[in-house]
C-alpha positions in Angstrom: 10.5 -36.1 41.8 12.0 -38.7 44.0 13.0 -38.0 47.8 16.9 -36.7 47.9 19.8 -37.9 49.3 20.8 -36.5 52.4 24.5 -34.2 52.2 27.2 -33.3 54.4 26.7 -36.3 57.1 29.5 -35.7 59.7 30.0 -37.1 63.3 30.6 -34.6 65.8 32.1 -34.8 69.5 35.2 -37.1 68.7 36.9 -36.5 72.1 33.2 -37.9 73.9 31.9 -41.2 74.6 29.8 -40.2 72.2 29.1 -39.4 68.9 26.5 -36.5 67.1 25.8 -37.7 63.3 24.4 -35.2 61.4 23.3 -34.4 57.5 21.9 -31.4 55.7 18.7 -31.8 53.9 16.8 -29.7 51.3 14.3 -27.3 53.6 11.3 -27.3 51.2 12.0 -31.0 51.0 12.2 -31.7 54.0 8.4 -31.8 55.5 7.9 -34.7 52.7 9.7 -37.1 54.8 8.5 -40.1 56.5 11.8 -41.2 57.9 16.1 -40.8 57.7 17.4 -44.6 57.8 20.7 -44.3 59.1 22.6 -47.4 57.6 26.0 -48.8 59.8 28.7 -51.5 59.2 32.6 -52.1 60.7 33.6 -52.9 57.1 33.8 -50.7 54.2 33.5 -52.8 52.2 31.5 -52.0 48.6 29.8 -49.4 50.9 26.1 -49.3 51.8 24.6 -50.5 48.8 25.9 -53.9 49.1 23.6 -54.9 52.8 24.7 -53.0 55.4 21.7 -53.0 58.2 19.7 -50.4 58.9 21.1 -49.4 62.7 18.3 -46.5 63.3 15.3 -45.2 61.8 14.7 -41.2 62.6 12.1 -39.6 62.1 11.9 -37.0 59.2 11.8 -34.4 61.1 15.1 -34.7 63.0 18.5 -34.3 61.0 20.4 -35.9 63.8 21.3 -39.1 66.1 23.3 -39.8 68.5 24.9 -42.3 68.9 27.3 -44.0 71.3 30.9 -44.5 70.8 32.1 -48.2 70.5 35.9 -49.6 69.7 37.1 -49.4 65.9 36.1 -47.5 63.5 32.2 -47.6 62.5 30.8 -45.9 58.6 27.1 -44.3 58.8 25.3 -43.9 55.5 21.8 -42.1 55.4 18.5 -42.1 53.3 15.3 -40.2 53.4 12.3 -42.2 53.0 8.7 -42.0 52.4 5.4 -43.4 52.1 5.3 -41.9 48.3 8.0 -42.2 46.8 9.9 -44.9 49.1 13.8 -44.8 49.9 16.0 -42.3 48.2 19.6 -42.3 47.4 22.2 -42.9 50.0 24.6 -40.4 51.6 28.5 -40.5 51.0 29.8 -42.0 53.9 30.8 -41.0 57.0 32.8 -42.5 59.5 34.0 -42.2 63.3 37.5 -42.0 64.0 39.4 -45.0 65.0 
């Protein structure tokens, strides 16, 4: 049984300099994880699979980051990850408004 992909990843705050992402995990999963690797690119493109850098590592115990608000629009992806069973699927992906 391989770590789960995080659900539900949202930004929060919109009208702020700033901006809360957030994601729901399983609770009975969640003490199994190492780290959430919160992926981040300006371009869409194919989406996170195809190489977009990792822009945080949090730790597995936290469901949230915030982050500060730049110009354009900016897509977040997440993962959980462990020492086990390594990185898990990705997130669908979220983005901040433009």
């Amino acid at each position: 049984n391989a770590v789960s992909a995080p659900v539900e990843l949202e930004w929060k705050d919109p009208a702020s300099k700033t901006v809360t992402l957030s994601w729901k995990y399983p609770t009975n999963e969640l003490a199994s994880v190492d780290a959430f690797l919160v992926y981040s690119s300006t371009n869409l493109g194919d989406g996170p699979t195809k190489g977009w850098p990792v822009f945080h590592s949090v730790p597995g115990s936290n469901t949230s980051l915030r982050v500060t608000m730049k110009p354009g629009v900016r897509f977040f992806a997440v993962t959980a990850s462990n020492s086990f069973w390594g990185e898990g699927p990705f997130s669908r992906v979220a983005s901040t408004p433009p």
